[in-house]
C-alpha positions as CSV (number, residue, x, y, z in Angstrom):
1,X,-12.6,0.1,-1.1
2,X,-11.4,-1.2,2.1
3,X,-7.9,-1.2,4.5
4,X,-5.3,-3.4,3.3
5,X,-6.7,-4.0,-0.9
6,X,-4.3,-3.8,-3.2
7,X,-5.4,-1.9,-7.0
8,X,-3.4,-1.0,-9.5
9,X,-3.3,2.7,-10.1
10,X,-1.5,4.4,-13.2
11,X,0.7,7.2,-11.1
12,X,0.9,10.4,-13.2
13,X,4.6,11.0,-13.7
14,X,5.2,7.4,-12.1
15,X,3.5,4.9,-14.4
16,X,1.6,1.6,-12.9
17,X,2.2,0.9,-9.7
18,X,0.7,-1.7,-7.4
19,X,-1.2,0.6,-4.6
20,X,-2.4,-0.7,-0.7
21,X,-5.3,1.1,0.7
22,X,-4.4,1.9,3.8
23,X,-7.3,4.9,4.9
24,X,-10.7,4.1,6.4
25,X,-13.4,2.3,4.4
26,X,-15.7,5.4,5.1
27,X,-13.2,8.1,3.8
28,X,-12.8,6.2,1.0
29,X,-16.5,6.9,-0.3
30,X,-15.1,10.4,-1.6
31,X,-13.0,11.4,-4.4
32,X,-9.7,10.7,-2.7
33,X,-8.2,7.5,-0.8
34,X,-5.0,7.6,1.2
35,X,-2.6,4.6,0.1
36,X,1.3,3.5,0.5
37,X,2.9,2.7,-2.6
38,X,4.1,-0.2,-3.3
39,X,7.3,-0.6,-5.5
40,X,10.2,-3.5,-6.4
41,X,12.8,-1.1,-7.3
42,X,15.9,-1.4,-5.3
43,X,14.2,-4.6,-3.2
44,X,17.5,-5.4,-2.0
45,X,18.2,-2.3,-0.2
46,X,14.8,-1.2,0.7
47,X,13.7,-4.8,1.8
48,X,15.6,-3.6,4.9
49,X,14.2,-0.5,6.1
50,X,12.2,-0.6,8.9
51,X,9.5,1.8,7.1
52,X,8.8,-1.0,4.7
53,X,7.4,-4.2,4.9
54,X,7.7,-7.0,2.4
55,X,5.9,-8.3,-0.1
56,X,7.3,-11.8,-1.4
57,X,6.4,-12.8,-4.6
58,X,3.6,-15.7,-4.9
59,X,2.2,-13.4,-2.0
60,X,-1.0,-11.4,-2.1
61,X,-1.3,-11.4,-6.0
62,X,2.5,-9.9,-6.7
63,X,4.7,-12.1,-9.3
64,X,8.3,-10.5,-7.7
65,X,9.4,-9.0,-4.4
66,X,8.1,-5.6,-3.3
67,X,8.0,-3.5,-0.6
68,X,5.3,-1.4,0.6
69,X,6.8,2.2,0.9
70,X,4.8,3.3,4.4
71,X,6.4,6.8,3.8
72,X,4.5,7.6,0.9
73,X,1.2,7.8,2.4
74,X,-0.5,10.1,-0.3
75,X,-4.1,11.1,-1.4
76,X,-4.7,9.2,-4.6
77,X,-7.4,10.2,-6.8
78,X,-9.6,7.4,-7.7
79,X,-9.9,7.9,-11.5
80,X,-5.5,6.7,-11.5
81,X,-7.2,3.9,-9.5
82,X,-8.3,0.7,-11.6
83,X,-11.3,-0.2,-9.8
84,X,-13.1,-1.9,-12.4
85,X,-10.8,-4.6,-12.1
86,X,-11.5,-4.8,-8.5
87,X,-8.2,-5.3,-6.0
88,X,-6.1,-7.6,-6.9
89,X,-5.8,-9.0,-3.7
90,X,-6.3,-8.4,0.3
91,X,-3.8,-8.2,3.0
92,X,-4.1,-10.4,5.7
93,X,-4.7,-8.5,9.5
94,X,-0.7,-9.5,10.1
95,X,0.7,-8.2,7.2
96,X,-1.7,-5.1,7.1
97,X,-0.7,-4.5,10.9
98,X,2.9,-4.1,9.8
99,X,2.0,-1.3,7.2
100,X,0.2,0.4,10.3
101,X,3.3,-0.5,12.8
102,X,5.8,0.9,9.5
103,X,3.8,4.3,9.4
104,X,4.0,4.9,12.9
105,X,7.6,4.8,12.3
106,X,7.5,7.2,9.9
107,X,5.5,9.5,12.2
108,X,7.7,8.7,15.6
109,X,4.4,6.9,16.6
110,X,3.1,3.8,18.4
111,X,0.0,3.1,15.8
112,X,-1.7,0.1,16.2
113,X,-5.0,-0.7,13.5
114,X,-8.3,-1.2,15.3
């Protein structure tokens, strides 16, 4: 599992929900992998904040609008993850900067990917 592929992951308590790996390709050989959530609910309003980035429909293997939620970086364990399927799709190194550039709001910070 790499930075920027998007699975789909059955949440506990949350249901299936699209997921973008956003942790290093090396700490994701464990049990655990860091990830932002990725959700359409409330597009409209969220679309706007500046700790989400878009995800347009047609775009990256999503069939309606979504944001990625960059506040909800969370350990997800990889047995929720569907990785027999393989990800569904993999950000491009603009669109995966943004979800670095979004967390580094969240966290007052000026992150930049390498």
């Amino acid at each position: 599992m790499n930075p920027g592929e998007i699975y789909q992951a059955y949440i506990p308590d949350a249901g299936p929900h699209f997921i973008v790996i956003v942790s290093r390709e090396e700490l994701n050989r464990g049990k655990k992998v860091l990830a932002a959530l990725i959700t359409s609910a409330k597009f409209a309003v969220r679309s706007t904040f500046a700790n989400c980035v878009v995800l347009k429909a047609g775009e990256f293997g999503m069939t309606k609008d979504c944001v990625v939620q960059c506040e909800t970086v969370a350990p997800i364990p990889k047995d929720v993850i569907d990785e027999d399927a393989g990800p569904i799709a993999t950000l491009n190194d603009e669109v995966l900067r943004d979800i670095i550039k979004a967390i580094g709001f969240v966290i007052d910070s000026d992150c930049e990917p390498h």
